[in-house]
C-alpha positions in Angstrom: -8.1 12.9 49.0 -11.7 11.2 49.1 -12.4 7.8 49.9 -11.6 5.0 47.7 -14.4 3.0 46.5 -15.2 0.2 43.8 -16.9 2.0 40.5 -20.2 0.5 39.2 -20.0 -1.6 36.5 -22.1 0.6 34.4 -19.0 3.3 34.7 -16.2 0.8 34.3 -17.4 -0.5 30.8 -17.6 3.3 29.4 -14.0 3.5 30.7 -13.0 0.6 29.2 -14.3 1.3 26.0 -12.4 4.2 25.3 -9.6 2.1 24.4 -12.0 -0.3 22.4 -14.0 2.3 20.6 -11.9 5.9 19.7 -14.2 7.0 17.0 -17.2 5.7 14.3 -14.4 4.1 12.6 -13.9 1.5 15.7 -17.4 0.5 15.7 -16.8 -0.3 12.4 -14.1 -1.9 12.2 -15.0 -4.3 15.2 -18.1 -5.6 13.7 -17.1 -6.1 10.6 -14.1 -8.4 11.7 -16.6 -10.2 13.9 -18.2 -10.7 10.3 -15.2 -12.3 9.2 -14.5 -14.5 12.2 -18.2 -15.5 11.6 -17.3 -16.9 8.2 -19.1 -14.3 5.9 -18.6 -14.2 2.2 -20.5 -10.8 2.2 -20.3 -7.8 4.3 -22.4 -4.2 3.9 -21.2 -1.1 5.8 -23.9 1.6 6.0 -23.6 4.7 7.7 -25.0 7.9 8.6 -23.4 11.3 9.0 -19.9 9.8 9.5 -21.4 6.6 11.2 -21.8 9.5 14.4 -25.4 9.5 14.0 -26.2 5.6 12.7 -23.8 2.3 11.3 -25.3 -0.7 10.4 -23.0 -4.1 9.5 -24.5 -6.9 7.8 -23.3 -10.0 7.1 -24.0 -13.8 5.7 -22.2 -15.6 8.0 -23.3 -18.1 11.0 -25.0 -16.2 12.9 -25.9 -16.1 16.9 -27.8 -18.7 18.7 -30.4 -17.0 20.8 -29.3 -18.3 23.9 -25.5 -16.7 23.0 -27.1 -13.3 22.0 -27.2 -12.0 25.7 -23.7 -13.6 26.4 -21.9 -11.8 23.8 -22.6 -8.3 24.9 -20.6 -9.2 28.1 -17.3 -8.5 28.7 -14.5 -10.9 27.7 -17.0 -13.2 26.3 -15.4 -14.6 23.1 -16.2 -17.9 20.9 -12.5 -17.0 19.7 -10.3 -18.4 22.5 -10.7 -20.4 25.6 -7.2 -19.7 27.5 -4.3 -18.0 27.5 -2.3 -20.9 25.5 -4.6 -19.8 22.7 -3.2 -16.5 22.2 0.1 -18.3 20.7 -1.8 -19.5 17.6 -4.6 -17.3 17.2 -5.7 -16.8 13.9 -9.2 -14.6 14.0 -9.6 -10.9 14.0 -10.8 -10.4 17.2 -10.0 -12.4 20.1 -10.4 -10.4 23.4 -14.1 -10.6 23.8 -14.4 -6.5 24.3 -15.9 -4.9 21.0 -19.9 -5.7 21.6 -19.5 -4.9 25.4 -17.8 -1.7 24.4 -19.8 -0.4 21.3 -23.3 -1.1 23.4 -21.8 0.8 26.8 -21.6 4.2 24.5 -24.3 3.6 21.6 -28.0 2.3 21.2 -27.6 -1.4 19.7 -30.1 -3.3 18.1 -28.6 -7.3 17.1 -30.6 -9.1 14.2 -29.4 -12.9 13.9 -30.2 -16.0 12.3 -28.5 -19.0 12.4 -27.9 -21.3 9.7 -29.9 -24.2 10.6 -32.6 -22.3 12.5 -36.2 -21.4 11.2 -36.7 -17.6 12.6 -34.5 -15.1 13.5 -33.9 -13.0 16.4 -33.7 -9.3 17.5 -31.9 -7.9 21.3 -31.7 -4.6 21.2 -29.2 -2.9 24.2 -29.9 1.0 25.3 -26.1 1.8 26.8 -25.3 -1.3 28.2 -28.4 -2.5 29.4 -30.2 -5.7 27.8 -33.6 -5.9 26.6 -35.6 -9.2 26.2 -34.5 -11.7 22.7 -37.7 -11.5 20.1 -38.4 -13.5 17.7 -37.9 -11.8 13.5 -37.8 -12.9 10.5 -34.5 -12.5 8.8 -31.8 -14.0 6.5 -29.4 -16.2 7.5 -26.3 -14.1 8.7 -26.3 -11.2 11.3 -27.0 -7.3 11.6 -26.0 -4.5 13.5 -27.1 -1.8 13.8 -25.1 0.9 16.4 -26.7 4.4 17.3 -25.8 7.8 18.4 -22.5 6.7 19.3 -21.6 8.3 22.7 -25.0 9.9 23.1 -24.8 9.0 27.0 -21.2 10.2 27.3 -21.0 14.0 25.9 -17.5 14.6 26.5 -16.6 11.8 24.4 -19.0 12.9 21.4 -18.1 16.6 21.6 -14.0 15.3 20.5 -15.2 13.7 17.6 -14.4 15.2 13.9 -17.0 16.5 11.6 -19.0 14.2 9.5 -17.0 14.2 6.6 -14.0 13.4 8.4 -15.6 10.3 10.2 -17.1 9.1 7.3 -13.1 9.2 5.3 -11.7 7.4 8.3 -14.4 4.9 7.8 -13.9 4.7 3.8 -10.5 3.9 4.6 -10.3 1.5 6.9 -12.8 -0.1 4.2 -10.3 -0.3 1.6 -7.9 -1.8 4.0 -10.5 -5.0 4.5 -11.3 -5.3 1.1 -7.6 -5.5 0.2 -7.0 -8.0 3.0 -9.8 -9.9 1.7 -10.6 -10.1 -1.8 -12.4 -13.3 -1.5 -15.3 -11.5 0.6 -17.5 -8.7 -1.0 -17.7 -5.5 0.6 -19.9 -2.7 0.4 -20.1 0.6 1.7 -22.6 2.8 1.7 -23.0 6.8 3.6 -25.9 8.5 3.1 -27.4 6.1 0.7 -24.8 6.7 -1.8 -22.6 3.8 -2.8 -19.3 4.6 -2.6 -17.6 1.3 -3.0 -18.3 -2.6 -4.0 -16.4 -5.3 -4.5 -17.3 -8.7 -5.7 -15.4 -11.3 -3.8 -13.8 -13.1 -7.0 -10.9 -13.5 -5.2 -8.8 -11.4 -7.7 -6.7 -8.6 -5.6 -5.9 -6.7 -8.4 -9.7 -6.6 -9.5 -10.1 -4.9 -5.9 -7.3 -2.5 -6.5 -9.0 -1.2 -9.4 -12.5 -1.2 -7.7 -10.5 1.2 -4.7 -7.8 3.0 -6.5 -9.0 3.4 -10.4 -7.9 1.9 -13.6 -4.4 4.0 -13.7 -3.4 2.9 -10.4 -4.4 -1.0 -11.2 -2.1 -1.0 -14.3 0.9 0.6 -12.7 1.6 -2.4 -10.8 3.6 -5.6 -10.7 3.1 -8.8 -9.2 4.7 -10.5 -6.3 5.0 -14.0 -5.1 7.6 -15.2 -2.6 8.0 -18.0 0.0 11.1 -19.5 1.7 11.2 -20.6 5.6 7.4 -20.9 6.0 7.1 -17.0 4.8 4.8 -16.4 1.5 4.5 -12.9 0.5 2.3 -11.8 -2.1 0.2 -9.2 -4.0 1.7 -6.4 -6.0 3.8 -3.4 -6.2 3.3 0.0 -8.0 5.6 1.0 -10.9 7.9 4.2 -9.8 4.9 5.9 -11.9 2.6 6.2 -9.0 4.9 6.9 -6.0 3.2 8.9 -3.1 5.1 11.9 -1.5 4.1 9.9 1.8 3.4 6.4 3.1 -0.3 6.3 3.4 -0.6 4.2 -0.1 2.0 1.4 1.4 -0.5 -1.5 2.6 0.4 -4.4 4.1 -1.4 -7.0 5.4 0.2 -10.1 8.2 -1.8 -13.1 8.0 -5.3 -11.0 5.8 -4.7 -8.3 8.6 -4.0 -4.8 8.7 -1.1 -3.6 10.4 1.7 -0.7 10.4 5.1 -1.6 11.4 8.5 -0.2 10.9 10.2 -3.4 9.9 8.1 -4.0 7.3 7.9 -0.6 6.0 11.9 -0.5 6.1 11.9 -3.7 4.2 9.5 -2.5 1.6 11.6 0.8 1.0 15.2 -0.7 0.8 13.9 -3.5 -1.8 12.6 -0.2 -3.8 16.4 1.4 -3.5 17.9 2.5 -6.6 13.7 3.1 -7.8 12.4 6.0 -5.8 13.6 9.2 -5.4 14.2 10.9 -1.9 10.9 11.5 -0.2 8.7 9.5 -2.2 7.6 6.3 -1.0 6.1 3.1 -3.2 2.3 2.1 -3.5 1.8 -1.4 -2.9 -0.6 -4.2 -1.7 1.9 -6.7 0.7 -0.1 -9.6 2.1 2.3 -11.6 4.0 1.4 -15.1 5.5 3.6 -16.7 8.3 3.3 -19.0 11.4 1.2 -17.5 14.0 3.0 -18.7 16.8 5.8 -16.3 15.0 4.3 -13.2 15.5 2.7 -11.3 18.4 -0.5 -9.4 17.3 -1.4 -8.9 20.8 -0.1 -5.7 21.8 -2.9 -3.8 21.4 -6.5 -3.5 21.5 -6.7 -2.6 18.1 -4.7 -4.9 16.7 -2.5 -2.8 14.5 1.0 -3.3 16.1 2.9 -6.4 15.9 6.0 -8.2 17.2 8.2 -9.9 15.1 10.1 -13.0 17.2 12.9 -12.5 14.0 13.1 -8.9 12.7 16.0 -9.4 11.2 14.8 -12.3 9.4 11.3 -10.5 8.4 13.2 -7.2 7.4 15.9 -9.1 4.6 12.7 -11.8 3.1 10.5 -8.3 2.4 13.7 -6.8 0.4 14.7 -9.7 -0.9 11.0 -10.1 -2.4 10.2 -6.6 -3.1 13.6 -6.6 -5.1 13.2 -9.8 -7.0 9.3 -8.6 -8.0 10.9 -5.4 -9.4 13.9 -6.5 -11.1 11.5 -9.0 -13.1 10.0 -6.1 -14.4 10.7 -3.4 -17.4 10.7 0.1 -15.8 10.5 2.1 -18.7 7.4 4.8 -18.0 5.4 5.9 -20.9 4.2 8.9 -21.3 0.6 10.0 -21.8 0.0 12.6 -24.1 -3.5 13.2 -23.6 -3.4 15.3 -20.7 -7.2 15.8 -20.7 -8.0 12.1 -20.4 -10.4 11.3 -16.8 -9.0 9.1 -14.1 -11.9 6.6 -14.6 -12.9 4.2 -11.7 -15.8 2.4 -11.9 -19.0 3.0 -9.9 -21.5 0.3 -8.9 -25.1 1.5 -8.7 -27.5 -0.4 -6.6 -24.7 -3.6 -5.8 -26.9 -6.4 -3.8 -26.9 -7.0 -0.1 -25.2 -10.0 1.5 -28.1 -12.4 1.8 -29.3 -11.8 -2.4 -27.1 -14.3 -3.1 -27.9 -15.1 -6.7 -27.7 -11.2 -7.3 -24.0 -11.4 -5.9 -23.6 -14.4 -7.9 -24.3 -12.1 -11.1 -21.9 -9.5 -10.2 -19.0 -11.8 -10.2 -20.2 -13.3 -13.3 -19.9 -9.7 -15.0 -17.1 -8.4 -13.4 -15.4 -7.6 -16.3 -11.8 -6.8 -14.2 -11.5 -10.1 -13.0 -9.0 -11.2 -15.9 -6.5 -8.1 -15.9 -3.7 -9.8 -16.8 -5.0 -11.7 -20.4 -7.5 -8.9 -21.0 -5.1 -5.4 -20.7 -7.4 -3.2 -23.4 -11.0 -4.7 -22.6 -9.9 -3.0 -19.0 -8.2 -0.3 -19.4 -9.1 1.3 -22.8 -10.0 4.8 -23.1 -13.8 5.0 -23.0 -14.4 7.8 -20.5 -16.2 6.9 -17.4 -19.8 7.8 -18.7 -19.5 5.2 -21.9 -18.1 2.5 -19.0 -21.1 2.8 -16.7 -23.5 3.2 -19.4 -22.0 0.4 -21.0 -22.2 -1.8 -17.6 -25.8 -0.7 -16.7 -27.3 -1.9 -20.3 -25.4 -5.5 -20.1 -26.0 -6.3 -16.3 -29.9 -4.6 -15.2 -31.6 -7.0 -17.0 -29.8 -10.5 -15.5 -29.7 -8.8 -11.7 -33.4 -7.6 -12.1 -34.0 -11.6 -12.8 -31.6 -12.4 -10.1 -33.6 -9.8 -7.6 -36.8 -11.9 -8.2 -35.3 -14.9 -7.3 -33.8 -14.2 -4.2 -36.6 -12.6 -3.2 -38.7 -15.8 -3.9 -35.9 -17.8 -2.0 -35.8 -15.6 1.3 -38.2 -17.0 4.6 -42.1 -16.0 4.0 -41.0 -14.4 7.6 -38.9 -11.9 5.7 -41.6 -9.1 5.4 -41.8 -5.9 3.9 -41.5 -4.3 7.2 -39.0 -6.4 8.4 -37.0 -6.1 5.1 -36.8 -1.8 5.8 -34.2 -3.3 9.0 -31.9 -3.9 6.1 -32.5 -1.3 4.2 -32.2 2.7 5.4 -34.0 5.0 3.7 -31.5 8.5 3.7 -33.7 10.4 1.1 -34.2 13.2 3.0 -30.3 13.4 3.9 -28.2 15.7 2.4 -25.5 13.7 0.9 -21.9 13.8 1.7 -19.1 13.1 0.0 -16.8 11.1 1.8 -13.3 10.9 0.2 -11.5 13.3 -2.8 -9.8 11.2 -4.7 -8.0 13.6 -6.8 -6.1 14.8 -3.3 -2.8 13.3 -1.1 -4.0 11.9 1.9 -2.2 13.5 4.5 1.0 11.6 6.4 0.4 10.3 9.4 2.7 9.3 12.5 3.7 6.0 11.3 5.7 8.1 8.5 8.1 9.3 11.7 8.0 6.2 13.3 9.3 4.3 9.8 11.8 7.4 9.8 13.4 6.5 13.2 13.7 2.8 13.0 17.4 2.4 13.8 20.5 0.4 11.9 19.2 -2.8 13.8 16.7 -3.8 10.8 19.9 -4.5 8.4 20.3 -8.0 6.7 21.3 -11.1 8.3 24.9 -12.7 7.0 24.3 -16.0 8.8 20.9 -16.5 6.6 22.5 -17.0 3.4 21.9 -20.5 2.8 18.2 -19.9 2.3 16.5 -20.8 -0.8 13.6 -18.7 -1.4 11.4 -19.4 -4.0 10.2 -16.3 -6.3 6.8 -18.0 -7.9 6.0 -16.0 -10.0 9.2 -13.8 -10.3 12.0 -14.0 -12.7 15.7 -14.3 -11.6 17.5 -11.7 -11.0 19.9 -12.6 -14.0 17.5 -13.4 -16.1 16.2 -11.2 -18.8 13.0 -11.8 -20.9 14.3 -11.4 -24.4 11.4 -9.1 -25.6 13.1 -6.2 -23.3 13.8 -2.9 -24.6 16.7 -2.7 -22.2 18.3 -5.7 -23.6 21.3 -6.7 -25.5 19.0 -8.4 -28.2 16.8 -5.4 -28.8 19.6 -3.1 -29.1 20.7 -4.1 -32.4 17.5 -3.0 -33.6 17.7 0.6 -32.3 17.4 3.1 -34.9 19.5 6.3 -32.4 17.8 9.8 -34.1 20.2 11.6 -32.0 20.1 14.3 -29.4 18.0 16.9 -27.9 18.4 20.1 -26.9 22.1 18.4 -25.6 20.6 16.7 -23.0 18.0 13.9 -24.2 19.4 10.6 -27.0 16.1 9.8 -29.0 15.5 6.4 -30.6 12.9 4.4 -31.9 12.3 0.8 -31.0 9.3 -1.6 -31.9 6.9 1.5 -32.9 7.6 3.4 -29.7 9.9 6.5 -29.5 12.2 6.7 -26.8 14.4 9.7 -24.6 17.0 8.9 -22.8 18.8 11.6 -20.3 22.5 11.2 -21.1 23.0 12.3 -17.5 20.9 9.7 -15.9 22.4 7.4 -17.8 25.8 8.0 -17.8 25.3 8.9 -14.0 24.0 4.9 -13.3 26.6 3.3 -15.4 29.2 5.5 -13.4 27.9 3.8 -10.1 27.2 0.6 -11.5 31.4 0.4 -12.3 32.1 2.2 -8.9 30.6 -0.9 -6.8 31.9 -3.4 -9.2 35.0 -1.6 -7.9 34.5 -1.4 -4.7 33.5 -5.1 -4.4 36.5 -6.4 -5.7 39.0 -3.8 -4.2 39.6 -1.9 -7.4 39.2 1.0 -6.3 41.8 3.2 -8.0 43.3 7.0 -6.8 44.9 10.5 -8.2 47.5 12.0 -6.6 46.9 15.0 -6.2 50.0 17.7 -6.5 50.3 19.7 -4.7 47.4 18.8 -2.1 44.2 20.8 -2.3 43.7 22.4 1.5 39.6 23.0 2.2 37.9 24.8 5.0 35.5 23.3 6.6 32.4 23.8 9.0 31.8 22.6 12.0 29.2 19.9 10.7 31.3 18.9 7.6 34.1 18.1 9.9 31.7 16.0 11.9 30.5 14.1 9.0 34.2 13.7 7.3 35.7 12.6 11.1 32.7 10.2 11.4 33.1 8.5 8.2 36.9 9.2 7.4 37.6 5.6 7.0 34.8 5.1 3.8 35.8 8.2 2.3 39.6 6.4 2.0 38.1 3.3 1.1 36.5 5.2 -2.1 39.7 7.0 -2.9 39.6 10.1 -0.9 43.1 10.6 1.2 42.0 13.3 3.6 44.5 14.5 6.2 43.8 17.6 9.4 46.1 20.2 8.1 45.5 21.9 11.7 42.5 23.5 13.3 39.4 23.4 10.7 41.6 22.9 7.6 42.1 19.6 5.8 44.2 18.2 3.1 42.9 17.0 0.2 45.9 14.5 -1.0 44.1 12.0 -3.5 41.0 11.8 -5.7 39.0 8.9 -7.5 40.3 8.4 -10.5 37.0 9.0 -11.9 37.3 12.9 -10.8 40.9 13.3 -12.3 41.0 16.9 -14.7 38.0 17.7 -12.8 37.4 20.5 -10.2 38.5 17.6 -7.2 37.9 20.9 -4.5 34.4 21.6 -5.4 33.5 17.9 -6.2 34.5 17.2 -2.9 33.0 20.4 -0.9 29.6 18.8 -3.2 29.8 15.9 -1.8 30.9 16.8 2.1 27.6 19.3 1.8 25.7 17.0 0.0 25.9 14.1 3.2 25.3 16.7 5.7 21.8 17.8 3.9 20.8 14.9 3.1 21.6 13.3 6.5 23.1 9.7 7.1 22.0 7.8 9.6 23.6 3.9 9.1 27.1 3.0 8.2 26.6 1.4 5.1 24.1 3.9 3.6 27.7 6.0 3.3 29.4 4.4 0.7 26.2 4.3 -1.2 26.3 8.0 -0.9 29.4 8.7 -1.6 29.7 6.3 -4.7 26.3 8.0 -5.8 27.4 11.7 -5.3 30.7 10.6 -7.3 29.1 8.8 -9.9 27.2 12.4 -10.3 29.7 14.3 -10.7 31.8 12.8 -13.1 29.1 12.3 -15.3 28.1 14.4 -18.5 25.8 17.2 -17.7 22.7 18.2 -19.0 23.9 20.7 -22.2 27.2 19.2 -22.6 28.0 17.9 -26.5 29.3 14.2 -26.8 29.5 12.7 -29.7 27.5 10.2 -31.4 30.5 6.9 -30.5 30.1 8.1 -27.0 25.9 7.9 -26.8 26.5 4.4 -28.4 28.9 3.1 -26.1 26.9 4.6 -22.5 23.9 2.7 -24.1 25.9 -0.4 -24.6 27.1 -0.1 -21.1 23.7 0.9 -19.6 22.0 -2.3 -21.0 24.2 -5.0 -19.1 23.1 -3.2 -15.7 20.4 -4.7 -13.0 18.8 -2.0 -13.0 19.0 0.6 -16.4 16.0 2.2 -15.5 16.9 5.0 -12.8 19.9 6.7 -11.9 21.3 6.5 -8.2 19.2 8.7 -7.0 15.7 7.4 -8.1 15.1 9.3 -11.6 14.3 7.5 -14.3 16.8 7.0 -17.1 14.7 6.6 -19.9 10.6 7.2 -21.0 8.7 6.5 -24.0 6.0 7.8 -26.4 3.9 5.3 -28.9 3.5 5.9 -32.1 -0.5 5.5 -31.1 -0.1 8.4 -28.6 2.0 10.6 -31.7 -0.8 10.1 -34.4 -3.4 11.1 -31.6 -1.8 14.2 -31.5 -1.5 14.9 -35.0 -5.6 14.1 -35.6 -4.3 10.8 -37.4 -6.1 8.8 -35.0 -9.5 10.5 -33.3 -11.1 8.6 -30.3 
């Protein structure tokens, strides 16, 4: 072994930044929250080749005195804190004085600053962790960045990084998260002198939704608002429409920042029960706002991973809100005839920088998203995405053109032409890559295992019931808006057709045609009278006689010794007949002049497939699996008394609109979509 000796300081701030900066998308991410903390309205991401090569940030905020400037690229240097009682309220982005110290160890950084109230700017540029002298520039108020050849002096390091492509999607999407987090501050992001996304900063999260994730996406969702013990939770939820075979489209956001976390992904999911099928997983945008001194967010350098001081407590006010939001809400899809119709998603061509503040100024004026809610067809009508752009371009060039004059007339005579090119990269020459294919999945990631192994720990809190949340902009569970199609009021103006193909009830309602699966349906208003059951100890058996004996595997003997007690509970009187044979002695009464062997063998198989891992998932389960099997199939003929009276029963339920197991019950075409069809209407 050599000798131990103290490493130079040069060598321990490359160390140390491996855990500050991973990749391009660190760098990034870093600076931009600085942004924030500064107080910026505007921020501008540029990057080249994946941000490997070149990133710049820019933003309007504060800025740096010059006597600071040197300061802040030392380590643990922060404006954010001043001792360790801090940490126990903090409420920036950043706090542990590391990111500039670590981005200008591996990279080539060059920091342009002016403050508010000062006449010039000024411009430190740092070569791998070494300071130059502070110049004077002329510059807008606010601060720049700019970050280069990231890991040039440490080649191990760069030779692990993805291609360009990749780096560049990482960086897209850690975009989307800010913008989401903050829709009062406009972002842009550009890569390779392309645009690839702008937002305004109206304020309106839904605008941003549509800015990130397209028209379709924006008006499949529903809005949440929720608050009880000093916890608000807001934004909105997508429709069962657009659920994702994996997590990567749940966002949530604790106190405007990004994290992953199992509670509140558990939360999110079991408020969703009874709306998704198995492996699909919701869309949403969750901001949730509570007491800092409530949460830990320092656990890691990046910020990420949090501590809840009440799990319990945050796990049931996400389900409770998540619930409340969707029960408020009709979930009856409609269908879409014209298959050929383009995802449209609007692109922003030339969007200002942060300090062109009139220009800004112009784009919120004329964002024509910002009213989603009172202006559904100015939004999202069927113009393809051509007619939109050109249709943007004619009404906007001519104000921001005027609004580019001005701001050019209001910036420092300081500002030159050559020092504007600082703030403006010229990638002409660069072949340009496309950074992010909309059309595909992302692919999982690890927090979908992590969300997969939270244990039976995260389950509601009985003590908590005297809590009096208050659902702002959500309806009651009870209560019913009276212009539902799921509704006692609207039934009496169904006009039933009849069936299809034995398996579908068609009916028209209000100039919409609707299909109903008679399985789904019967299958939910079977389980909806199996918990009413339950609840109240009705629960009713069938002798069976003589007793039905079953054979059994070694796992389905497992899973019936495990959970022998429920399976009793729901009227299934099981008994060891000796060695791997069991008695079957009683049945629901549901299953009575039914196969009760194979129904049960369904259901035995059907747990040990599916897995169970919590207690009270079981009855769930088992009521669903019965529920199933007792109701009409798909091809069976019932009569026209028996449709009515299903749909009588189906519209007094919580939730009508999908069966136990996440599909829906019923869909709809309008007449509009019909008449396209037929050439009545062309568009």
């Amino acid at each position: 072994m050599g000798k131990i000796q103290v490493l130079d300081n040069n060598t321990i701030d490359q160390i140390a930044a491996g855990e500050v900066v991973e990749r391009p998308a660190s760098v990034v991410k870093e600076l931009t929250e600085n942004a924030i903390d500064a107080g910026a309205d505007a921020v501008t991401v540029e990057i080249k080749n994946g941000g490997i090569e070149f990133i710049r940030v820019t933003d309007n905020g504060c800025g740096i005195a010059k006597e600071d400037m040197e300061i802040a690229f030392l380590r643990h240097a922060t404006s954010k804190i001043r001792n360790i009682e801090d940490l126990k309220n903090v409420s920036s982005m950043g706090f542990r004085g590391e990111a500039l110290a670590s981005i200008a160890s591996v990279s080539k950084v060059t920091m342009i600053t002016k403050p508010k109230d000062s006449l010039m700017g000024y411009r430190l540029e740092v070569d791998g962790g070494v300071a130059g002298q502070v110049t004077e520039v002329g510059a807008p108020g606010g601060t720049t960045i700019i970050a280069a050849h990231l890991f040039y002096n440490i080649p191990v390091r760069r030779k692990f990084l993805k291609s360009a492509t990749t780096e560049g999607n990482v960086i897209t999407e850690l975009m989307e998260h800010l913008a989401l987090s903050r829709p009062d501050i406009s972002f842009k992001l550009v890569s390779n002198g392309r645009n690839v996304f702008y937002t305004s900063g109206s304020g309106d999260l839904q605008n941003v939704i549509y800015r990130i994730y397209g028209r379709d996406m924006a008006k499949e969702t529903i809005a949440i608002d929720y608050e009880c013990d000093g916890i608000v939770i807001d934004g909105y939820l997508g429709t069962p429409a657009v659920n994702r075979p994996n997590r990567n489209f749940e966002n949530y956001f604790l106190n405007k920042r990004y994290i992953k976390n199992d509670i509140v992904a558990r939360g999110l999911e079991d408020g969703y029960k009874g709306y998704t099928m198995q492996h699909k997983f919701p869309f949403c945008v969750l901001h949730i706002d509570m007491p800092a001194g409530d949460v830990d967010v320092n656990v890691h350098p990046g910020k990420m991973d949090v501590r809840f001081k009440d799990r319990e407590g945050m796990y049931e006010h996400i389900a409770r809100a998540v619930a409340a939001a969707l029960h408020s809400h009709e979930m009856i899809p409609e269908t879409d005839l014209d298959c050929e119709r383009k995802l449209y998603r609007p692109e922003v061509v030339e969007a200002p920088e942060p300090y062109e503040t009139g220009r800004r100024n112009a784009f919120k004026e004329n964002d024509t998203v910002a009213d989603t809610e009172n202006n559904t067809d100015a939004i999202y009508d069927n113009t393809t995405a051509d007619d939109q752009r050109q249709k943007t371009e004619q009404t906007n060039t001519a104000d921001l053109s005027e609004q580019q004059e001005e701001d050019d007339k209001e910036l420092s005579p300081e500002l030159t032409k050559a020092n504007r090119d600082i703030f403006t990269v010229d990638f002409s020459d660069d072949e340009d890559v496309v950074l992010k294919d909309f059309s595909k999945e992302r692919n999982a990631t690890e927090h979908d295992e992590k969300a997969d192994d939270t244990s039976a720990e995260v389950t509601g809190n009985e003590n908590k019931e005297d809590r009096n949340p208050v659902y702002r902009n959500a309806v009651q569970l009870e209560i019913l808006p009276k212009d539902r199609v799921i509704s006692a009021n609207a039934r009496k103006r169904y006009e039933l057709i009849g069936p299809a193909f034995n398996t579908y009830w068609m009916f028209t309602y209000d100039g919409k045609l609707y299909f109903a699966d008679q399985h789904a349906a019967h299958e939910k208003v079977n389980y909806e009278r199996l918990i009413k059951k339950y609840k109240e100890r009705e629960i009713y058996k069938q002798q069976l006689n003589p007793p039905i004996i079953v054979n059994l595997s070694g796992e389905e003997k497992e899973v019936l010794e495990k959970f022998k007690g429920y399976f009793d509970e729901l009227g299934f009187e099981v008994n060891n007949f000796g060695g791997m044979d069991y008695s079957l002695n009683t049945v629901p009464l549901e299953l009575y002049r039914k196969d009760a062997k194979t129904f049960f063998m369904d259901i035995l198989n059907d747990l040990c497939l599916r897995g169970v891992r919590e207690t009270p998932d079981i009855i769930n389960k088992i009521m669903a699996s019965v529920a199933c099997k007792s109701a009409v199939k798909g091809g069976d003929v019932i009569s026209r008394e028996e449709m009515d009276k299903i749909l009588d029963e189906l519209l007094t339920l919580e939730n009508p609109y999908h069966c136990p197991h996440g599909r829906p019950t019923v869909f709809s075409i309008s007449r509009t979509e019909l008449e396209k069809k037929f050439k009545r209407i062309v568009s």
